[in-house]
N, C-alpha and C positions, 0 to 999 in steps of 0.2 A: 304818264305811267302810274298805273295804281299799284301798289305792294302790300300787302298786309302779310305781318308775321303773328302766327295764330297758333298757339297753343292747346292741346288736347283738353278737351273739355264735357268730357262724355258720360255718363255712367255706363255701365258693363254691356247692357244692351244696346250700345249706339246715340241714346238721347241725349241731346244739349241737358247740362245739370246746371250751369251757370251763366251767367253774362259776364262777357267781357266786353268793358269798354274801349272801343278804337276811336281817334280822332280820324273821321272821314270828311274830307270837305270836296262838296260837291261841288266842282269848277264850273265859274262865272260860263252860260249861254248851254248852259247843259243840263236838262233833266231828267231825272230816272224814264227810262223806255223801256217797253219789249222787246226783246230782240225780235230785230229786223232781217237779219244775215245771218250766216251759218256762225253758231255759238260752239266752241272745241278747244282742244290742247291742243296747243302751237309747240311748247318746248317743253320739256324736263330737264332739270339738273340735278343728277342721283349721283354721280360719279366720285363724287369728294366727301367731306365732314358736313357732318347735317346743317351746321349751320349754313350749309351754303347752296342746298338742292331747293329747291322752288318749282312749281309748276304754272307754266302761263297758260293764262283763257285766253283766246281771241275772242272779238266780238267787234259790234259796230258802236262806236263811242256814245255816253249815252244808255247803254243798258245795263238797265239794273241785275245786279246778280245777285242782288239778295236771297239768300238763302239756299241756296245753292251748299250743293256738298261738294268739297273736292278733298283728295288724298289717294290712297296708295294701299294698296296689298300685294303679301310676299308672295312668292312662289308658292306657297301651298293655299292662296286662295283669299284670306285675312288680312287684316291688318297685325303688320307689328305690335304695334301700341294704338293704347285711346291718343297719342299726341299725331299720330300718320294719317289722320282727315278729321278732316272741320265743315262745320257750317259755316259759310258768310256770314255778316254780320248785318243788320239794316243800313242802307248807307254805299253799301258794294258796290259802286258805277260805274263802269269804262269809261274813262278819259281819252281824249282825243287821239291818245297814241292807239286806239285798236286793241287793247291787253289789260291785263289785270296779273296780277304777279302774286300767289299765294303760296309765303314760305313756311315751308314746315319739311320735315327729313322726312324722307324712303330709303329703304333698303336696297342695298345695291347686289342683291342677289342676282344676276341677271346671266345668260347665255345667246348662245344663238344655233342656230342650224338645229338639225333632228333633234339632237340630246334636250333642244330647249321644247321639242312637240307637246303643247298642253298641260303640260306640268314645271315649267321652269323658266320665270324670267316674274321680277317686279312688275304690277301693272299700275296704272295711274286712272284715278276715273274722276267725272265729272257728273252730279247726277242736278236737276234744275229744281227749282222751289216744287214744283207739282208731282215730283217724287220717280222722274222718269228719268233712266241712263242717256245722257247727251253723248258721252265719249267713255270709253274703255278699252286703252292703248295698253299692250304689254311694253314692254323694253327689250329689245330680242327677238327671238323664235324666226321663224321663217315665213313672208310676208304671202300673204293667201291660205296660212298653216291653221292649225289648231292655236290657239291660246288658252291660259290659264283660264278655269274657271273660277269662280269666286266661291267661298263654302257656303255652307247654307247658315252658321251659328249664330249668337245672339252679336258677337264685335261687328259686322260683315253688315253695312248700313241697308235695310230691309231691300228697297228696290234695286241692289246690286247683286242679292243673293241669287245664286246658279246662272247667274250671266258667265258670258266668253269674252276673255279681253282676245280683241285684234291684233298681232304682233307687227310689232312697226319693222321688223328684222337688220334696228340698229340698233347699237350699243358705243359708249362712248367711253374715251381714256378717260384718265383723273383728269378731273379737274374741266372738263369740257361737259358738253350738254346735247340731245337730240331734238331738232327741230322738223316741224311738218312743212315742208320749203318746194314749193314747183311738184308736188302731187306726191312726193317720198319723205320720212324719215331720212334726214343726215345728222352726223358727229361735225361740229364744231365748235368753237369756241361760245359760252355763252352770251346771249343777250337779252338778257333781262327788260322789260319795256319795252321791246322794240319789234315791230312786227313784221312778222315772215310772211316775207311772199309765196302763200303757200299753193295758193291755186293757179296760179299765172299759169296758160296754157303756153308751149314752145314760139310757135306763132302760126295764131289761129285766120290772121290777115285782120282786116279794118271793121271794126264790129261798126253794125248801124246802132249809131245813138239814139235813133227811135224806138229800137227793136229788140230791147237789153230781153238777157234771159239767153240766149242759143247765138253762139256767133256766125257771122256770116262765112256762105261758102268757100272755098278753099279750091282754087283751080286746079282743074280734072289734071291738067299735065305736075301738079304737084301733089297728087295722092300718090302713097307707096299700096301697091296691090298686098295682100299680106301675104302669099306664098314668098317676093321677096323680103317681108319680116321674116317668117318662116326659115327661108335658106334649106339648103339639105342636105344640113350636119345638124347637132343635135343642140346647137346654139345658134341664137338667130347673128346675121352678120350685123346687124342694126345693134346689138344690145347696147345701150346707154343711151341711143339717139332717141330725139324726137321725131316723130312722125304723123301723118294723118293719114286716116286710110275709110274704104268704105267696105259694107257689109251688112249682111243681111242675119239680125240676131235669131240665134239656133236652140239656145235655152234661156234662162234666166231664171237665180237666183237671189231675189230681192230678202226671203228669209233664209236663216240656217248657218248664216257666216263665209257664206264664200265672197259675199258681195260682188259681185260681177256676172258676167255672162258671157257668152260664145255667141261670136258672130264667124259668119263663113260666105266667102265673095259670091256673090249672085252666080245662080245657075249653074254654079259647080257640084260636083261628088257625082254618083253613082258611078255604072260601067265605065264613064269617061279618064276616071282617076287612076284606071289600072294603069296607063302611061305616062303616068306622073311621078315625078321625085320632089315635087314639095309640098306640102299642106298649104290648105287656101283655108283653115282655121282657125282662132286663134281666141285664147281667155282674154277677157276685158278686167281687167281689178280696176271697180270706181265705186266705194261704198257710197259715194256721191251720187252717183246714177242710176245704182243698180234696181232701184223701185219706179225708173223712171222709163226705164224698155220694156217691150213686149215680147214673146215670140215672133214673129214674123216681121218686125221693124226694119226699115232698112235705115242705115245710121251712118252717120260721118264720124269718126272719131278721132283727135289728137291727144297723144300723149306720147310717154313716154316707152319706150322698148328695155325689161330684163327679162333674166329667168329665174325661176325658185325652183329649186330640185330639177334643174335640167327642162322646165316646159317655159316656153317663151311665153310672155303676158304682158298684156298695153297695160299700163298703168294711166287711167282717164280722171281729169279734174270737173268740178262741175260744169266750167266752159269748155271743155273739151267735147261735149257731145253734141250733136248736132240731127236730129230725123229732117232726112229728105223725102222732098213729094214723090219723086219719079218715083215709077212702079220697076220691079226689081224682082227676076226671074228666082222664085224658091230654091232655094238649094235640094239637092237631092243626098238621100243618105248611100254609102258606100255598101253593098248589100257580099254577104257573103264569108266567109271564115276569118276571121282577124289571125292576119298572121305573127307565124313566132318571132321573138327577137326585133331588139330597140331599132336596127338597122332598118327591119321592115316596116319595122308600126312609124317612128318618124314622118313620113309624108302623109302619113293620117291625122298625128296629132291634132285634136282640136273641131276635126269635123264629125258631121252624123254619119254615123254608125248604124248596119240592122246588120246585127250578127247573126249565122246561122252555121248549118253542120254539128255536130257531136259534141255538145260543150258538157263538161264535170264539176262538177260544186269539189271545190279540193279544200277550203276551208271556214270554218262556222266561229272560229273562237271569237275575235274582234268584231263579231255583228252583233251582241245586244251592247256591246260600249257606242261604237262608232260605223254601225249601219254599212257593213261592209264584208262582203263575201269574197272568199277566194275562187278562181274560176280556173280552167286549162279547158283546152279545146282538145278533143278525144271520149274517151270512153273511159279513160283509166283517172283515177287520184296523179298526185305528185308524191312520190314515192322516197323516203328517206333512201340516201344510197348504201346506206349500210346495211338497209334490212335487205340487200338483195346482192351485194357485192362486196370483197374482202377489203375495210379500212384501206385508204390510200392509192387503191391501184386507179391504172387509168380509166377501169369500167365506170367504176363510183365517181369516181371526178369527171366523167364526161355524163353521168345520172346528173349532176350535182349543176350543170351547165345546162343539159336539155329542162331542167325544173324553173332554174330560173329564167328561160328563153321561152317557156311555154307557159308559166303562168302569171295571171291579171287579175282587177278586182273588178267589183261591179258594189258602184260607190249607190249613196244615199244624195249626193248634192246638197250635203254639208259638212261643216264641221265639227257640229256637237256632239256632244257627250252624253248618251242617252240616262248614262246610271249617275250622272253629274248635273252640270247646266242643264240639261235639255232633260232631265228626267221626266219633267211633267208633258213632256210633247211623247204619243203613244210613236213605240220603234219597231222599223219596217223587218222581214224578213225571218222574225222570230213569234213562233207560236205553240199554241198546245196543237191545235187542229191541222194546220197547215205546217207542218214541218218544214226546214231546208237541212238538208241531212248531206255531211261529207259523201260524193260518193254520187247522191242524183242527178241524174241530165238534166239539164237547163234549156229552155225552147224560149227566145226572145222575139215577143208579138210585136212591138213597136220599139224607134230610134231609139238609138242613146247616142252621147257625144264623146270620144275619147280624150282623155287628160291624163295627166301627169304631175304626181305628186309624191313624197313621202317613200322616195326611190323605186316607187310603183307604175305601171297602166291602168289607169281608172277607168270602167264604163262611167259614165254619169247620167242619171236619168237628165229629162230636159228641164226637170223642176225639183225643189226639196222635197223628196217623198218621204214620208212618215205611213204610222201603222192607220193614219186616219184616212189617206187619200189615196192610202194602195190600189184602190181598186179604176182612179182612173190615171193613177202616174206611172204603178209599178211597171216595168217595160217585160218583163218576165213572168214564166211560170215554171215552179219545178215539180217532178215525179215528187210522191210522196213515198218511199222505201222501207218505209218500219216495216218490220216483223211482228209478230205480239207472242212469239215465242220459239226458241231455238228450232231447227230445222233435225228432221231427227238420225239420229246419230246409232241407231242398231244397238246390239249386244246386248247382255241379260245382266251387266251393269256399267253404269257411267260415272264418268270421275270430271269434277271440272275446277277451275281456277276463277276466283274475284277478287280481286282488290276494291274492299266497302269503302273509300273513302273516308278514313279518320272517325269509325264509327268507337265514339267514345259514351260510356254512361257516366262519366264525372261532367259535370258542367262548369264550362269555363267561368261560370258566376260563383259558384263555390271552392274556388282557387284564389285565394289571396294576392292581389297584387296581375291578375290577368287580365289584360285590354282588350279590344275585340272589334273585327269590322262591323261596321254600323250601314242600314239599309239606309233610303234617300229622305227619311224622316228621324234619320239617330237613333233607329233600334236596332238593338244587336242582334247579328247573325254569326257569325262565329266566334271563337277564340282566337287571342292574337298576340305572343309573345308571353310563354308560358308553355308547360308542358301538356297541357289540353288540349288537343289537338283538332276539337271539333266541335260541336253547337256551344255556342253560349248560353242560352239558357232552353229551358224548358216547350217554349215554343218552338225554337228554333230547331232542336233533336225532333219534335215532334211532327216537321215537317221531314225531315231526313229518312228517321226509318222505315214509315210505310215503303219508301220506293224502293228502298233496299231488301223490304221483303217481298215485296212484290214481283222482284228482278229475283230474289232464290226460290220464290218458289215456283215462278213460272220456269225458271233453268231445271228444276227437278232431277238435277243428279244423284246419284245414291251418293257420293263422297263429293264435297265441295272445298278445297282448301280457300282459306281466306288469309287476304294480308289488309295491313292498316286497322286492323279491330284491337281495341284501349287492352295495355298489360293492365288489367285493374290490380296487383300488384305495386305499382307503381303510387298510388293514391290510396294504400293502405287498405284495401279490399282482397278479398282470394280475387287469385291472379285468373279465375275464368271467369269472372262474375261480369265482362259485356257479352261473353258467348255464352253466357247463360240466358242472358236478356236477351239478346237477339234470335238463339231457339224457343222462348217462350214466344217471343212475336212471330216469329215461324208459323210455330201452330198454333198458337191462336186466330192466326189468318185462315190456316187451312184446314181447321175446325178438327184436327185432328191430333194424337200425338205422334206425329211424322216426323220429328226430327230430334236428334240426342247431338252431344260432342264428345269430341278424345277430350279427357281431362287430361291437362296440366301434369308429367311426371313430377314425382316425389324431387329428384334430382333437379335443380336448376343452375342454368350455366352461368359462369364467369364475365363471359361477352354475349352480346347480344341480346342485353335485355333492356330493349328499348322501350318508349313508351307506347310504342307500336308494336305488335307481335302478329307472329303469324299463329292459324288454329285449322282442325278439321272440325268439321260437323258432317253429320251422315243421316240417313235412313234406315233404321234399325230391320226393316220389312225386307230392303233389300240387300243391305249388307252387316256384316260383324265384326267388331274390334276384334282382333287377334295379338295378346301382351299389353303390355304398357306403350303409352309414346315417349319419344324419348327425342329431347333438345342436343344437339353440337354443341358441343363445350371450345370453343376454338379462337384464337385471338385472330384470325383474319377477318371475323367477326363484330372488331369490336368499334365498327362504326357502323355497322348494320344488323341485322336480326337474325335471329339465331335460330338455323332451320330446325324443324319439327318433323319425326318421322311417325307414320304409322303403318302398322300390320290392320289391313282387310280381310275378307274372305266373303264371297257370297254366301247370301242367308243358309242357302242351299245346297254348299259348294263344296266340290270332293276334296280328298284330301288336299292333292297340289293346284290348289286353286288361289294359296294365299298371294297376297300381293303387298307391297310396300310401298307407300306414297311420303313424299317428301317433299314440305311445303317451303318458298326459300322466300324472301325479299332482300334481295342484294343494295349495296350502296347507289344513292344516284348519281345522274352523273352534273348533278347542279353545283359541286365543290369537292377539293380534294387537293391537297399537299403533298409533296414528298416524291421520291423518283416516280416516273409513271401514270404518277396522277396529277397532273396540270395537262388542261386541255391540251393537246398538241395539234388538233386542227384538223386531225384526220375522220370527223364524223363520228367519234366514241364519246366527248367530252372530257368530264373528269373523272377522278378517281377510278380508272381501268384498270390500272394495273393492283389495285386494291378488285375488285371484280372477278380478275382473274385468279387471283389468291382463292376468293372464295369458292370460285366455281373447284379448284381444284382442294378444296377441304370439302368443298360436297361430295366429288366424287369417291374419296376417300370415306366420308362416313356413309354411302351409299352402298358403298363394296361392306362395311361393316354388316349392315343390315341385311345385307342378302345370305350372308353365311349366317348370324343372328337367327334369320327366321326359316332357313334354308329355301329362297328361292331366287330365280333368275328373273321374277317380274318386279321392275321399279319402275317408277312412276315418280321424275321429275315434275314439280308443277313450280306456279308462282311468277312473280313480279321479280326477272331476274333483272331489272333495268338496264339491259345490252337488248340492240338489235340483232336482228336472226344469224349475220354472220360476222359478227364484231368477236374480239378476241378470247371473251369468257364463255362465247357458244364454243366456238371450235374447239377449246378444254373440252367440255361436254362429249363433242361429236364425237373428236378421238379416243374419249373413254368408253366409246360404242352403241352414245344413246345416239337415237333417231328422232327428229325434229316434227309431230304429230302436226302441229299446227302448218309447219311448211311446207309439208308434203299432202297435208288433205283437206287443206283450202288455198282459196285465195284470198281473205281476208286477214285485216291488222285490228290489233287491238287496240293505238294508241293513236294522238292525234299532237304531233308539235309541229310548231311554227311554218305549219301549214304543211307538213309531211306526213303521211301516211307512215306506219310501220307497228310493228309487236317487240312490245319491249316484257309481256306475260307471254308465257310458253307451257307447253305440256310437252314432256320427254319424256319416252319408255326406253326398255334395255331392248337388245334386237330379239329376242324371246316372246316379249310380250308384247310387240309393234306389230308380230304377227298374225295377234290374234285383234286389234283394234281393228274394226268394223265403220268406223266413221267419225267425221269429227264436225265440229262448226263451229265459228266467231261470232257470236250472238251481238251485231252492232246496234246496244240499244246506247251506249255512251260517249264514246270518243267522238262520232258522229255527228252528233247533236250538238246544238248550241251550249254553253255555257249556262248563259244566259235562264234555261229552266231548273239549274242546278239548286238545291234548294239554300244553301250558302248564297246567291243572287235573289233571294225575294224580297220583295219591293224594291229591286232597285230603277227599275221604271213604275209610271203611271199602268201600263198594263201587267195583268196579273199573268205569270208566267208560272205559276204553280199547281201541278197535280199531284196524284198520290201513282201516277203509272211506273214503270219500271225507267221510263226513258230519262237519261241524264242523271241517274243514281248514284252514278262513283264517274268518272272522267276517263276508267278503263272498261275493258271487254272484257266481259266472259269467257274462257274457252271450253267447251265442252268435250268430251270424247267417249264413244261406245266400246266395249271390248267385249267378249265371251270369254268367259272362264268356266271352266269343267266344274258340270255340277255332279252332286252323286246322285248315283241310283236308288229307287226306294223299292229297297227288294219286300217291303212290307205293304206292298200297295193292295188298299183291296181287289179280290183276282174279280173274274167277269160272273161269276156267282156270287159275287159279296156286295150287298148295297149297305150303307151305314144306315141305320136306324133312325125313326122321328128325333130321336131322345138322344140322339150321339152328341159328346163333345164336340167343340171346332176339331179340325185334324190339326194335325203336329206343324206342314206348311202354313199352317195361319199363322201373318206375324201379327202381334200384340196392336193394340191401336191406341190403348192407354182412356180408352172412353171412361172409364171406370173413372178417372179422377178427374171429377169435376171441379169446376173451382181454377185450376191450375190457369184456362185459359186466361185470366182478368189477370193474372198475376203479371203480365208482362208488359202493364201499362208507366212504369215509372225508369222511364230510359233516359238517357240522358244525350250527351251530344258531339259533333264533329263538326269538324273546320277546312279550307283545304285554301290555297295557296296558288297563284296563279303560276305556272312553268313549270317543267318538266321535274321531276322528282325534287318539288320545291321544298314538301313538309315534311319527309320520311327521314332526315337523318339526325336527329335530338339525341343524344347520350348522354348528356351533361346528368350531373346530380343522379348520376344512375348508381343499387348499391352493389356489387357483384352477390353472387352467390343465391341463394332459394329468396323466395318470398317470406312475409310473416306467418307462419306456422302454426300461430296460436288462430288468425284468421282461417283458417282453413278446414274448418271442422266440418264434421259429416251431412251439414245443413248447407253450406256452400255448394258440394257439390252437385246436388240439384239434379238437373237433365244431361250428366255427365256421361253417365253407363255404366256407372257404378267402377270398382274394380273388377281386373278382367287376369286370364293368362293366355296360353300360346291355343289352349283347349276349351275354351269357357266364353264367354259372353257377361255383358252382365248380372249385377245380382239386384237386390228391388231395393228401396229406400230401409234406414233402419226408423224407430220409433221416435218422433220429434223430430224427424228431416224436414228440409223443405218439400214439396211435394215433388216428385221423378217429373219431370216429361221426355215423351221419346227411348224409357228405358228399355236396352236387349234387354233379354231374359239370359240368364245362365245356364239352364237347362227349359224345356218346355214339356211339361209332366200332363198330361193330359191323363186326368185320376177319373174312373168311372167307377160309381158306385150300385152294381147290377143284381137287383133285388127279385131274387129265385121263389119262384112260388112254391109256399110251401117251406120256405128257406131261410135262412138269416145269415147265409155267407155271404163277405164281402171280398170284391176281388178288387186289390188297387192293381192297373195298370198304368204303366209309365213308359215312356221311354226318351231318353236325352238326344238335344236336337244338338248339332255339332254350331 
């Protein structure tokens, strides 16, 4: 036995900095050799005090291991310290025991099952003098699972970086050690020096000594057919035994990490399977082999029988495989609708697959990490059950059943990590051109193979498919379903809801002390623990907002409330100064001044003054401030924002024309203490009963504003983070609004954990639902991959960034038409009056702001947003919040900019004063249309005027 105890010795970036000398003595009849035989980690010992964890090499006595690296990295990928891996020393030889024993400590951070999937568990690696990974074991995880990746930084020894360690899916008490023993990871006692039998096949019969390399046959009456590995229950009856069995291989995965492949017994599947109860199946785990089958091989295999996550799988050693001459009837695939529920799919497990019938893309998020869509057979999504049924009853709980019974994924046939390890391999499924959008039919041209992992049904193609070899692996095609602009919605004005995604203009680089996700090359993309809530620096915003303006201005509603836009308050600017910036990119897109905002009331509230807020922005042409806006002052508030109301009126619009909109962003439901708000399980989450509070202070300042402005038209909007009939709706419903979006579409705005639903809503009073004309779900976000979001750039080899509206914010837009009473224009030229060469615009012209040039460039210095992967992950920050207004002395008549000037119940805006910043988008306060009509012969002047409401 060889040992060497080796002390770190590294500089920061991984290089040997010194020599250490060891006394190596190369024992009598031995000299340094190649390896001859499989060179690996046979044992680790993590489980005790450093001094006593070691990790052993196997090898054939004899080779030299010089230079060689071996050591360890934690769960997040690195090494602990420069002492947790070494280089060999010259000298490094296997001794006749088969091992080499090289002590140094690991960390014993280590798990197992789901919780340890790709992010949790110590791994141990081996990398050879010529700079190549030989071995990378995690300790834990789940054996055929994901494993830890390695990071990319300067500790992380170069040829290890963005690899996947293999999870051996053991873990050992104190003081014990895991060994590679008869083809598995076991816990026992250690043994250092001594070598494990790690490959021995069960019994493979009398190998011929002429013939090494593949053992001899295994008599026909002593193969187990695999349908009896199989069984048909959802564990095979075999697990633990050894077995041999034969089959004809159906995929194969030599890259990617799954290491094995599917074989399935000759001449079985198609039509003949429908009377069948067991699968003739079955995955092969043999990183040993798996570069060594083909598709269509017919193969003997022994090994061993478990399950991981419920799928039975041979576990094969190098002598366990065996190709047979005899020719062997193809397998055929099982063609036709993959049915619902474990009970059904069971006797398919493991064989080829050609799906057909009505399949639905029901989920996109986990396809640019891990190459993996969600699937349901129908027509429809999987549908949250609370966006359709009252919390708890048995409707929603039998939703909540038909969802999991009906939906599957349709895998990559592997297991990396495309924005991790496997970043530089281009990832399948996600594009600019070729979309896969929540929601399109799915049409599958060739096989795939069913499995089971990760508590899921996997399609798996027959091979690793990547974005490179789509076009002859991928087994599918989908509809492409984008829109390039809302569907239209009537009426002579529109009102619609966006949550921009953390569009912040402070940049998380100008925040002291603020950390930030970084792309696959360690440049930032957002902020990350801090109150900045979005780009981190200046490129990064500067990918963000074009699509956000891109998406308001192709939504072109006269009123657009917005949530998640920066309180610039909060970082000591006038508190409108992102919705300033964000109207100046407006129009400077749309080469016009087409858009203003409701300024920020004089008053500021107590609660709710997040670092997030909500705001309106409008279109001067088509509609009018009517008063001031004015914020909730309310402590039910005060972990969430603090709604915003405003008075409207068409440009045009008769007297009772005015309308009231009120923009909310409610608490999420990602946390929450105190009665009522701890998840109770019923499909709300957390903090509902906080929710509910607010919805019922909305309704209240709701009733305010209507006597305020005297009318019966409101206009609910906003990201109230409840489903359509969870508990803070029905507040609503019973106070007599009407649910626009639920009643006149059939689309959802949001996308979790692969359920459809709208968690943004538009609500009117029963007044004025009478008069909305139309509505629509603009699905350019939830839909779409993550993956093009511009917070995801570079995080693969392929560039998934454009400047289109698609993947802007992670929610939907809603939009809605209404008619509202315009007046009459008793002053209209009659049918004998034409207006003259020489006439002013008429009094209907709204302003367009051409006049100030300059203004457009103005809106180039924006800053940036962040977002946070899970359901209202970012939106609840209060901390270090101050009560009461903003800074006052910031807020001078230069800030407010493309505001609209002040306004009152009868007036509109008024124009900039002298030394503002330049207006865009400003109402006018009256519209005086002055002619100066020069009488021949004359010198009187006539001013005519007259004020537009």
């Amino acid at each position: 036995m060889r040992s060497l105890s080796l002390p770190g010795r590294r500089t920061a970036a991984g290089a040997l900095a010194a020599a250490v000398t060891l006394s190596l003595t190369v024992l009598p009849g031995f000299s340094p050799a190649l390896a001859a035989g499989p060179t690996e980690i046979s044992e680790i010992a993590y489980a005790g005090p450093d001094d006593t964890d070691f990790i052993e090499v196997k090898a054939e006595p004899g080779v030299d291991l010089s230079g060689y690296v071996v050591g360890s990295v934690t769960r997040g990928g690195s090494p602990q310290s420069p002492d947790h891996w070494t280089t060999l020393p010259a000298g490094s030889v296997v001794d006749e025991s088969g091992v080499l024993v090289v002590e140094l400590p690991i960390t014993n951070s280590v798990n197992t099952g789901s919780r340890a999937d790709g992010s949790y568990g110590s791994s141990v690696f081996l990398i050879d003098a010529a700079g190549t990974v030989v071995d990378f074991d995690q300790i834990g995880g789940v054996v055929g699972g994901r494993g830890v990746t390695a990071e990319s930084g300067g500790t992380v020894p170069e040829a290890l970086r963005g690899q996947t360690a293999t999870p051996t899916g053991a873990t050992a008490p104190n003081g014990q050690s895991i060994a590679w023993t008869d083809g598995s990871w076991t816990a026992g006692d250690p043994t250092p020096g001594i070598a494990n039998d790690a490959d021995a096949p069960a019994d493979p019969g009398d190998p011929d000594p002429d013939a090494p390399g593949e053992p001899a046959p295994v008599d026909p009456a002593d193969v187990t057919p695999i349908a009896d590995i199989q069984g048909t229950s959802a564990e095979s009856p075999l697990a633990g035994q050894d077995v041999t069995t034969r089959g004809v291989v159906t995929a194969a995965y030599p890259t990617g990490g799954l290491n094995g492949y599917f074989v399935q017994t000759a001449g079985t599947g198609g039509d003949a399977h429908a009377d069948e109860d067991a699968s003739h199946g079955i995955f092969v785990y043999s990183r040993d082999t798996a570069d060594e089958v083909r598709i269509g091989d017919h193969v003997e295999l022994t090994g061993r029988v478990s399950e991981y996550y419920e799928q039975t799988q041979l576990t094969v050693a190098a002598e366990g495989l065996r190709h047979l001459e005899e020719p062997a009837e193809a397998p055929k695939p099982v063609e036709g609708v993959l049915p619902d529920g474990d009970d059904a799919r069971e006797s398919l497990e493991g064989m080829l697959l050609h799906p057909a019938g009505p399949i639905t893309v029901t989920d996109t998020y986990p396809t640019n990490r891990y190459g993996e869509l969600g699937l349901a057979n129908g027509t429809e999504t999987l549908v949250q059950p609370t966006d359709v049924h009252r919390p708890g009853t048995d409707e929603a709980e039998a939703l909540a059943a038909s969802n999991a019974e009906r939906g599957y994924l349709l895998d990559d046939g592997s297991t990396g990590d495309y924005t991790r390890g496997a970043s530089d391999v281009p990832l399948p499924y996600v594009s600019t051109e070729d979309p896969v959008r929540v929601g399109a039919p799915a049409t599958f041209t060739s096989p795939v193979v069913l499995g089971f992992g990760f508590d899921s049904w996997r399609l798996q193609p027959l091979t690793h498919l990547t974005g490179e070899n789509a076009g002859e692996v991928q087994p599918v095609t989908f509809e492409n379903t984008r829109e390039d602009a809302p569907r239209e919605v009537g009426g002579n004005v529109s009102v619609a809801s966006f949550n921009v995604l953390n569009y912040f203009i402070t940049l998380g680089e100008d925040e002291e002390g603020c950390d930030y996700y970084e792309d696959r090359e360690g440049n930032p993309t957002t902020a990350n623990s801090c109150d900045v809530r979005g780009a981190y620096d200046q490129a990064s915003f500067d990918r963000q907002w074009p699509k956000i303006v891109a998406a308001i201005n192709a939504l072109d509603a006269s009123v657009v409330s917005l949530e998640e836009i920066e309180n610039s308050a909060r970082f000591g600017k006038d508190r409108d100064a992102a919705v300033l910036d964000l109207v100046e990119k407006l129009n400077a897109e749309a080469g016009t001044e087409k858009w203003a905002f409701a300024e920020s009331p004089e008053e500021l509230p107590t609660y709710g003054e997040d670092a997030i807020r909500t705001a309106f922005i409008y279109q001067p042409s088509e509609v009018e401030t009517v008063g001031e806006s004015e914020l909730l002052d309310d402590i039910a508030f005060d972990n969430a924002r603090a709604p915003l109301a405003q008075a409207f009126a068409p440009a045009n619009g008769a007297e009772d024309s005015t309308f009231v909109a009120i923009v909310n962003h409610f608490k999420s439901k990602g946390s929450g203490e105190g009665p009522g708000n701890v998840d109770s399980g019923d499909g709300q989450g957390h903090s509902n009963a906080d929710r509910v509070s607010q919805a019922e202070a909305l309704v209240d300042f709701a009733d305010a504003q209507q006597s305020e402005h005297d009318t019966d038209s409101v206009f609910l909007l906003g990201d109230l983070n409840s489903y359509t009939e969870e508990d803070p709706m029905h507040v609503l419903y019973e106070a007599g609004y009407r649910n626009i979006g639920k009643e006149m579409t059939d689309e959802s705005t949001y996308l979790f954990d692969g359920l459809t639903g709208s968690l943004d809503h538009a609500l009117a009073t029963e007044a004025l639902f009478d008069d909305i004309t139309g509505a629509d779900i603009w699905n350019i976000n939830s839909v779409e991959s993550i993956g093009l979001e511009y917070s995801r750039f570079n995080s693969n080899v392929t560039n998934l960034h454009d400047e289109s509206p698609f993947r802007s914010s992670d929610h939907d837009p809603l939009l809605v038409g209404v008619d509202l009473p315009v007046a009459e224009d008793d002053e209209a030229p009659g049918e004998d009056e034409a207006p003259g060469e020489d006439e002013a615009p008429g009094e209907d012209e709204a302003p367009t702001g051409d006049d100030d040039t300059g203004e457009d460039e103005a809106g180039d210095d924006g800053a940036g947003d962040g977002r946070t992967d899970g359901e209202g992950a970012s939106d609840d920050g209060t901390d270090d919040q101050s009560p009461g207004k903003g800074n006052d002395s910031d807020r001078d008549e230069s800030d407010k900019g493309a505001s609209g000037g002040d306004r009152s119940d009868n007036s509109a805006s008024g124009g900039s004063e002298s030394g503002s910043l330049p207006r865009t988008g400003v109402a006018m306060t009256g519209l005086a249309v002055t002619g100066l009509l020069l009488l021949l012969g004359g010198a009187a002047a006539v001013l005519m005027g007259r004020a537009r409401r």
